[in-house]
N, C-alpha and C positions, 0 to 999 in steps of 0.2 A: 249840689250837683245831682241830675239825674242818675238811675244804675245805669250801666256800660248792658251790652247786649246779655252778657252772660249771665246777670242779674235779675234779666225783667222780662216776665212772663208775654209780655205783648210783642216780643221780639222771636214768639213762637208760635203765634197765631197765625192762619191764614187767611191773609188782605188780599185783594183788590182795586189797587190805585188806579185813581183816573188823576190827567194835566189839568191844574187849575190855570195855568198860564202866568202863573206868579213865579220870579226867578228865585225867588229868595223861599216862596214855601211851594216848592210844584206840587206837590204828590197830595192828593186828598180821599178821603173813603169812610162812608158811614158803619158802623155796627151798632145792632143793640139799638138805636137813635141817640148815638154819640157818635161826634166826627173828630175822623183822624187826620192829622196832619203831620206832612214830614217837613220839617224846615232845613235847608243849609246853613250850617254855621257859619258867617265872613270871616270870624277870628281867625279859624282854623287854617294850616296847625301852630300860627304863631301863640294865639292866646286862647284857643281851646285845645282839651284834649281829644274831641271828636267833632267829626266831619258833619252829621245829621242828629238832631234832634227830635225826636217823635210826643207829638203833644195832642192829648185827648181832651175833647173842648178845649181849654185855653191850657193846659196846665200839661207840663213837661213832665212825659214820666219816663224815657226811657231815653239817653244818649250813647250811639256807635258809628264803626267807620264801615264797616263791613255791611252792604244789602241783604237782609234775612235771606233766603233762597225759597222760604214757604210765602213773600212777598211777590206780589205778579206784576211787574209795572208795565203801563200800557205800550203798545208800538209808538211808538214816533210818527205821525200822520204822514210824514212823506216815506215811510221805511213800505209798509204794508202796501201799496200798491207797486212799489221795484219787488219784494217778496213775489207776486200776486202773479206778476209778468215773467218773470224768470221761471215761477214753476209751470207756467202758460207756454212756456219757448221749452220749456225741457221735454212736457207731452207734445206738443209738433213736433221736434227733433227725433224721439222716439216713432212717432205717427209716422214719419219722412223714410226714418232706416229702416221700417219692419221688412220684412221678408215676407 
């Protein structure tokens, strides 16, 4: 079994994911000219003990349940233009009441 977060130095690095579109390993990110990948475990929690897998070229090195916080994942393609528009509607709102 891989180290748990607490264990493994790559779970304090900081990444940069982008969507592969895959449901089962979304998360992907080159360093170095090695790619990272995050996999969902299916098992879990019946027959794993964690949620994500983290595998550098093919080979598992770090398994946790908890998202690093030094890990950046991308917006959601439809999040960032409701973001985009709302902070658009908040400076008119303002523009509208100034005095």
């Amino acid at each position: 079994m891989a180290p748990s977060s607490e264990d493994s130095p790559y779970l304090n690095m900081t990444l940069s994911w982008s969507f592969t579109g895959d449901v089962e390993v979304p998360y992907i990110c080159s360093v170095g000219g090695k790619t990272f990948r995050v996999c969902i475990d299916s098992d879990y929690p019946v027959y794993a003990d964690y949620r994500y897998s983290l595998l550098v070229e093919q080979e598992r090195v770090a398994a946790f349940n908890k998202w690093p916080r030094c890990w950046k994942r991308p917006l959601q393609s439809w999040l960032l233009p409701l973001l985009r528009m709302r902070i658009a509607a908040g400076h008119i709102w303002r523009w509208l009441r100034r005095e």
